[in-house]
Structures are given as structure tokens and as C-alpha cells.
C-alpha positions in Angstrom: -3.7 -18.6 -28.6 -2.3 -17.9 -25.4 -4.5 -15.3 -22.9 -3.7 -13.0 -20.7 -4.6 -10.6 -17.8 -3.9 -7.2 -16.6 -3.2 -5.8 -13.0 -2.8 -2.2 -12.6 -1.4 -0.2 -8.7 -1.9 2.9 -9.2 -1.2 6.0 -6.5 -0.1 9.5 -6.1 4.0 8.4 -6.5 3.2 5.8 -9.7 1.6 3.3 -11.7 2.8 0.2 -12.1 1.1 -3.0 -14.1 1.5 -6.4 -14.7 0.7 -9.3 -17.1 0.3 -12.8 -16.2 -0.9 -15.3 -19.2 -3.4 -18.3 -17.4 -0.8 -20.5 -15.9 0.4 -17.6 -13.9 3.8 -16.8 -15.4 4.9 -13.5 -15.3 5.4 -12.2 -18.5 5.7 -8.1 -18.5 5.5 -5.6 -16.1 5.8 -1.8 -16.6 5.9 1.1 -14.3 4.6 5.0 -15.4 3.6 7.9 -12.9 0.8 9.3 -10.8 -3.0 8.0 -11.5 -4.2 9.2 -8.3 -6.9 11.4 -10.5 -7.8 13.3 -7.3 -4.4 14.5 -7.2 -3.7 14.5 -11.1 -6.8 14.9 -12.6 -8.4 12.5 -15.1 -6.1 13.2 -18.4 -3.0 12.6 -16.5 -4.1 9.4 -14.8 -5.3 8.1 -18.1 -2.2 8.6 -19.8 -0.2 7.0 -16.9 -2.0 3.7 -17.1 -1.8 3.9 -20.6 2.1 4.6 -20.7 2.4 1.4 -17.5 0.7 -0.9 -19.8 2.8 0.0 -22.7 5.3 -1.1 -21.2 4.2 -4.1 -19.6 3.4 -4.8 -23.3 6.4 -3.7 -24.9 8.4 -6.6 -22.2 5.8 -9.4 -22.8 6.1 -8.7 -26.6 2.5 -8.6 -27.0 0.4 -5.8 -29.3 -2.3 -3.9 -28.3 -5.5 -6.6 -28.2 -7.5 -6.4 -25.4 -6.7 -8.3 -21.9 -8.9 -11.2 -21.2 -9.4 -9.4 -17.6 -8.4 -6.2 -15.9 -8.3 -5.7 -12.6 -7.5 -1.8 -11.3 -6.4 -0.7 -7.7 -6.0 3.2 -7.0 -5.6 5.3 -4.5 -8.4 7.9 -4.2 -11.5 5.3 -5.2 -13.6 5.4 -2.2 -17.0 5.8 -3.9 -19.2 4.1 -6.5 -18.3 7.1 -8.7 -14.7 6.9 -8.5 -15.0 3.7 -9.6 -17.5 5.0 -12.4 -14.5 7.0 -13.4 -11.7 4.7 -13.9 -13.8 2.0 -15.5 -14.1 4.9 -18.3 -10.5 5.0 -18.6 -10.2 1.5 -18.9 -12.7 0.9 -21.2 -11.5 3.7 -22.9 -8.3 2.1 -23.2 -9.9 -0.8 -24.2 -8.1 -2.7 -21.7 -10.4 -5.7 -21.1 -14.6 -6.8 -22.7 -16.6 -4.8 -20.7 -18.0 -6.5 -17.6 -14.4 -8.5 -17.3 -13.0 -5.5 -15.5 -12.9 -4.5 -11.8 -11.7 -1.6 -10.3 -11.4 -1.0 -6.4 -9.1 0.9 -4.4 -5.7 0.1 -3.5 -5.8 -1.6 -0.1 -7.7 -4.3 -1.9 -4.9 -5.3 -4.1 -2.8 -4.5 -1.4 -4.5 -7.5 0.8 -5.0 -9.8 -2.2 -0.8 -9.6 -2.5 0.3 -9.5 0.8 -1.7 -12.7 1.6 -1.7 -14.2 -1.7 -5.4 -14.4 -2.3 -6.1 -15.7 1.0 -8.9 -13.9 3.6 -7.3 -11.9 6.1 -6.0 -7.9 7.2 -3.1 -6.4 5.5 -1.9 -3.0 6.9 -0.5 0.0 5.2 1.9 2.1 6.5 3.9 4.9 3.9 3.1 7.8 3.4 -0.4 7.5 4.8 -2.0 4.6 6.5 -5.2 2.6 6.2 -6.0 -1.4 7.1 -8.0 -3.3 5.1 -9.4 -6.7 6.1 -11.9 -9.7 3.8 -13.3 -12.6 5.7 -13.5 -16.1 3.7 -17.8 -15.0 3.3 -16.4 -12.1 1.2 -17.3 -9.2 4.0 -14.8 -6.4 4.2 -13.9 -3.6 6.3 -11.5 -0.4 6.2 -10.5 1.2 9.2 -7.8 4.5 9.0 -6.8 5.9 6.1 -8.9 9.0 6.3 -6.1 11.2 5.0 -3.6 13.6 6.9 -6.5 15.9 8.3 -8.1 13.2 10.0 -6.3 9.8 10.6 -3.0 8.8 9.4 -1.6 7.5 12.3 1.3 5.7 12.3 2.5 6.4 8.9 5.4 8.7 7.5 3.5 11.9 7.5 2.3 11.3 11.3 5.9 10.7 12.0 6.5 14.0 10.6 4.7 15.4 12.0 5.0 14.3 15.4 8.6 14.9 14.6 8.0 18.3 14.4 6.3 18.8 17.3 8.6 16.7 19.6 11.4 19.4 18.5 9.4 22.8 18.9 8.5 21.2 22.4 12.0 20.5 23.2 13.4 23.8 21.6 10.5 25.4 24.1 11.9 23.6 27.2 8.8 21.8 27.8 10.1 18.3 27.2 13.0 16.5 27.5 16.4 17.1 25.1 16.4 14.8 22.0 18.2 14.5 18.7 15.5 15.3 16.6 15.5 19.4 17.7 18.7 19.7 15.5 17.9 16.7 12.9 14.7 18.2 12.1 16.1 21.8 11.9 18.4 20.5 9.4 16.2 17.8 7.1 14.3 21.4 6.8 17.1 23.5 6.3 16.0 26.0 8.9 18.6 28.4 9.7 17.1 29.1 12.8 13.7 27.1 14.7 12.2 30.8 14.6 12.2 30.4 10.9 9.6 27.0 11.1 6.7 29.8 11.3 7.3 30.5 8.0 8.4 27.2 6.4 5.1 25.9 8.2 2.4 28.7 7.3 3.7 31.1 4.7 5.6 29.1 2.5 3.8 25.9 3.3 4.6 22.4 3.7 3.8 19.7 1.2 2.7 16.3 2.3 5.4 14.3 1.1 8.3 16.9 2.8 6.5 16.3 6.1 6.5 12.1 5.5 10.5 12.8 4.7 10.7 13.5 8.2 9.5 10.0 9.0 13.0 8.6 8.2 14.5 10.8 10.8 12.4 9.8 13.7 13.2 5.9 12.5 16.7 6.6 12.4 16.3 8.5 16.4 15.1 5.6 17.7 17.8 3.0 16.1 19.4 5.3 18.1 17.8 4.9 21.2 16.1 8.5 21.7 13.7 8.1 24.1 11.4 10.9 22.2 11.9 9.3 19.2 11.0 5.7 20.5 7.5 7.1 22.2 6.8 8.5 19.2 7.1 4.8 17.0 5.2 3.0 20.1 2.2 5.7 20.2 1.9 4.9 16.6 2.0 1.6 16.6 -0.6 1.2 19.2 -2.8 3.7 17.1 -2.2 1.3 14.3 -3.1 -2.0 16.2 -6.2 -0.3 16.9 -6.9 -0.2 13.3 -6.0 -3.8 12.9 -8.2 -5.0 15.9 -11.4 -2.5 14.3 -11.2 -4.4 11.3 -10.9 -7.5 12.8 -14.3 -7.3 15.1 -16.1 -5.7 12.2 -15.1 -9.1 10.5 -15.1 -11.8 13.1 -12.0 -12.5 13.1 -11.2 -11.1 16.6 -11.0 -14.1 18.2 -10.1 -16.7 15.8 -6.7 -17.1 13.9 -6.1 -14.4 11.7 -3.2 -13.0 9.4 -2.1 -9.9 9.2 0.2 -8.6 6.2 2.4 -5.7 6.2 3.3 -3.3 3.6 4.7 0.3 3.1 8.1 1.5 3.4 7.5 2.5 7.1 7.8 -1.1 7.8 10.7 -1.5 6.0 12.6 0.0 8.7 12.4 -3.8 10.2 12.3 -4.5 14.0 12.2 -1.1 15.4 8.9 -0.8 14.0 7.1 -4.4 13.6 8.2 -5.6 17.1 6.4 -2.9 18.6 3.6 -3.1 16.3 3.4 -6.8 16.8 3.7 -6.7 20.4 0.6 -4.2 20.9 -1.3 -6.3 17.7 -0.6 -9.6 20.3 -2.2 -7.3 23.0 -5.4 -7.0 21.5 -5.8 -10.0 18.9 -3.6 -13.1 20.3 -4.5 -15.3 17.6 -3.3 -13.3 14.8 -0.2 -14.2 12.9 1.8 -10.8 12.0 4.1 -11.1 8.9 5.6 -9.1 6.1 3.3 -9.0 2.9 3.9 -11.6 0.4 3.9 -10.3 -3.0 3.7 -7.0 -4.0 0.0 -4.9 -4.7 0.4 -5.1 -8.2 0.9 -8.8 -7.9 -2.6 -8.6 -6.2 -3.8 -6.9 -8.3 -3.0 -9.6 -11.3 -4.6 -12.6 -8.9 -7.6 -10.5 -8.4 -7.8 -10.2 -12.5 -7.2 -14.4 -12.2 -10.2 -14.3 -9.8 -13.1 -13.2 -12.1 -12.5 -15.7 -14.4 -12.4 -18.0 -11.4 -9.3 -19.0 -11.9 -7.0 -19.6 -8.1 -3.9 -19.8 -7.7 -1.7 -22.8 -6.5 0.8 -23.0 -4.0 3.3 -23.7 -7.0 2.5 -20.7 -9.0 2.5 -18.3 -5.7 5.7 -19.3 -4.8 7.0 -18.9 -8.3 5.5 -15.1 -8.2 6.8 -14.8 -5.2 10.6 -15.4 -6.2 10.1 -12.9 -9.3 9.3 -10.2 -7.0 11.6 -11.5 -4.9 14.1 -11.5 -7.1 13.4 -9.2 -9.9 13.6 -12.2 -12.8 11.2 -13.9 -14.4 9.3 -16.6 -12.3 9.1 -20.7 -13.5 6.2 -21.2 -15.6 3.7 -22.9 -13.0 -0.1 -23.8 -13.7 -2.9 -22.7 -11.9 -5.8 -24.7 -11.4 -9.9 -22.9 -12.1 -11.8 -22.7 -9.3 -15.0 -25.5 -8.5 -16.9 -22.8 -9.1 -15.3 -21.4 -12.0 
């Protein structure tokens, strides 16, 4: 009988899952909404794994018996009893035996994808931020991601908001002239800037319509608007200092390292990683900055591989990577167990 594991990414904007069978092929993925339970609550987030591992099911053709493993990223688990409370849904769901499923949050899976497995930082930049880092002993360290009150440098919502500010200051005459005064007046469909006092505080702002604006201080600085450009270099020095925290709390800040990037910030390409990489070569010359390598649900799947001590080989990495690469279903490559498997 053939086996399989479960991966679940799960966030504020969706769920998505994925089934590998031991070899490491690819064999269903599925993709639901929110199961950030912070921002959902626990009902909602239990019925959008449920609904992403449906349909994962429904592709793989495979009925509703029990994965051999589970392994769970989400945004929102920072504590033992976050944890505490997906593992209920999961067991709930009867997704995998008890004690064959792990739950963390999802930076982890977010590292274990972007670097295929291997120790190292991975970076997140969307609508927050947050860097994550796990040495070859198995130590880890977060630095950032501390939400929008606190620190979310260098990620959509900073953008934003920095956006924002960069026009009122210009609208004021207390800076320079740049583009974004009448970009950001119209993303926000301000008749007037007068009428930003009450978009701001009476009607309020949500999180993600302030990260929208993060697109419009990319496209500034494609542009070369000098505003717009100090902006993207302030946060990508407040990002390599996230990125160089982890790496001394790890020792790994002055041997090689790799660093993987994800979140659609750094999809924007070169305006944003050459400056990021530039101030990471600054502070950590040794570490080798690169685009992250599968995606977090795909890390979530290896980590699911892990605890039955099963690693992945080249081979079968490179076959994952061409499915999410390429959106079709990867060559059927073994793995090999671990020595100490």
C-alpha cells in the first residue's frame, strides 16, 4: 500500500496543502482560505484546512484515511499554546496518528522550502516581515516579524506606510517633490490630501489597503524617484539587520551562510534584492543571497518527510522543484531514509 504525508501553509490570505507519497512525488495539492485563527477564529481555520486537504485529496484520488505524517505551518503560532490549538484541529481532523504530527509557525516551513531542507536564514517580506534562521545543531532564531505596531520593516505594509508619509511630507513642503504625492492620493481615491484625516482615523485603514501601497512605491523607484528609492534602501538595511541578528544568535556570522528569499515584495526583482543584497554583503560577507527554492508548502511536506526521518535527494528536490516551477506534476524520484532514521 502506498503512504503518504501531509503539508499544510496556512496564513491570513489562504491555506494551501500538499501530498507527497515516500518517494517524493507530488501527488495532490489543494488550496482553501484564511487559517490564521487569530484573525479567523478557531471554527473558520478548521474548516479551511479541512476544505485544502479535500482537495489535495480529491487530485491525488485518495479517500479520507489518515496521513502517515502531518506537518502544519501558520501564521499566528508563536506560543506552546498556539500550537496546543492547531494540533486539536488536526487531530480533530484526524489528519495524521497522534505524535506523527508537528505544527510550528510559518517561517519554519518557509526556511525548510526556500533552502530545501538545508540549515540556513530565509527571509520574508509580503505583507509583513520576519527572518527565521536553523543552524545544522538544530538551534533556531527569529528576528522581526513583531507585527505592524512594532516591526515590520521592510515589508508591504512599511512601504505603505512610509508611502504615506513621504506624500503628506511633500504635500506639506517639508521634503522634496515626488510622484508618490499624487500616486498615493489616487491608489486611495482621496479627492483631496485634506481628506487622508479621515480615511486614516475615522474611517480607518485596514492592514492589507496600507501593504497595496507597497506596489506604488516599487513602481516610484523603477522609476527613479529619489523618495521612493530611500524609502526601498532604508528598508532593506532594516531588513539586513534582521538577517545579520539571526545569523550571530546562530553562528553563522562569520561562516558561509545561505540566505533564501520569499514574499511578493521580492518579487519586484532587482530594485529590491540588489539593495538588500548589497547591505546583507555589508554585514555578513560570507552569505550567499538567493531566491527561495521551493515554495512553504513544499516545506512544509519535507518537514512531514523529516519525522519519519526520511531526506530528501538531490533528485527528488529538483523534481519538486520543476513542479512548482512549472505547475505540472514532478518525475517520480526516490528519496533515501536518513542513517538515523
Amino acid at each position: 500500500m502506498v503512504r503518504y504525508v501531509l503539508g499544510i501553509d496556512g496564513g491570513g490570505t489562504g491555506t494551501r496543502a500538499a501530498i507527497l507519497d515516500l518517494s517524493g512525488h507530488l501527488c495532490g495539492q489543494g488550496e482553501s482560505g484564511s487559517s490564521n485563527y487569530d484573525d479567523v477564529g478557531v471554527a473558520a481555520a478548521r474548516a479551511a484546512i479541512l476544505e485544502a486537504v479535500t482537495r489535495a485529496r480529491r487530485e491525488a484520488g485518495l479517500g479520507p484515511a489518515p496521513f502517515v505524517t502531518a506537518f502544519l505551518g501558520l501564521g499566528g503560532i508563536a506560543s506552546q499554546a498556539d500550537r496546543d490549538v492547531i494540533l486539536g484541529i488536526a487531530s480533530d481532523l484526524a489528519l495524521a496518528p497522534a505524535g506523527r504530527i508537528g505544527v510550528d509557525h510559518d517561517i519554519r516551513i518557509a526556511l525548510a522550502g526556500g533552502l530545501s531542507g538545508r540549515p540556513g536564514i530565509v527571509l520574508i517580506a509580503g505583507t509583513g516581515s520576519s527572518c527565521y534562521g536553523r543552524n545544522s545543531a538544530g538551534e533556531s532564531w527569529r528576528s522581526g516579524g513583531w507585527g505592524p505596531l512594532v516591526a515590520d520593516e521592510g515589508s508591504g505594509y512599511w512601504l505603505g506606510i512610509e508611502s504615506i508619509k513621504a506624500a503628506v511630507r511633500a504635500y506639506d513642503g517639508r521634503a522634496e517633490p515626488t510622484v508618490l504625492l499624487p500616486r498615493v492620493q489616487a491608489a486611495l481615491a482621496l479627492p483631496h490630501m485634506d481628506d487622508l484625516l479621515r480615511h486614516l482615523y475615522v474611517r480607518g485603514m485596514p492592514r492589507m489597503e496600507i501593504a497595496a501601497l507597497g506596489p506604488v512605491v516599487i513602481q516610484a523607484a523603477q522609476e527613479d524617484d529619489a523618495t521612493a528609492t530611500a524609502i526601498l534602501g532604508r528598508g532593506c538595511q532594516e531588513l539586513a539587520d534582521c538577517v545579520l541578528a539571526v545569523a550571530r544568535w546562530l553562528g553563522m556570522a562569520d561562516t558561509s551562510s545561505e540566505l533564501a528569499l520569499t514574499g511578493g515584495v521580492f518579487r519586484a526583482g532587482e530594485v529590491v534584492i540588489g539593495p538588500l543584497r548589497q547591505a546583507v554583503a555589508d554585514r555578513l560577507p560570507k552569505c550567499r543571497v538567493g531566491l527561495a527554492e521551493c515554495a512553504p508548502v513544499m516545506g512544509a511536506a519535507l518537514l512531514a518527510l523529516e519525522l519519519l526521518g526520511i531526506l530528501p535527494s538531490a533528485g527528488a528536490l529538483e523534481a519538486l522543484r520543476q513542479t512548482i516551477a512549472t505547475g505540472s506534476p514532478a518525475p517520480h524520484v526516490r528519496l533515501h531514509p536518513s542513517p538515523t532514521g
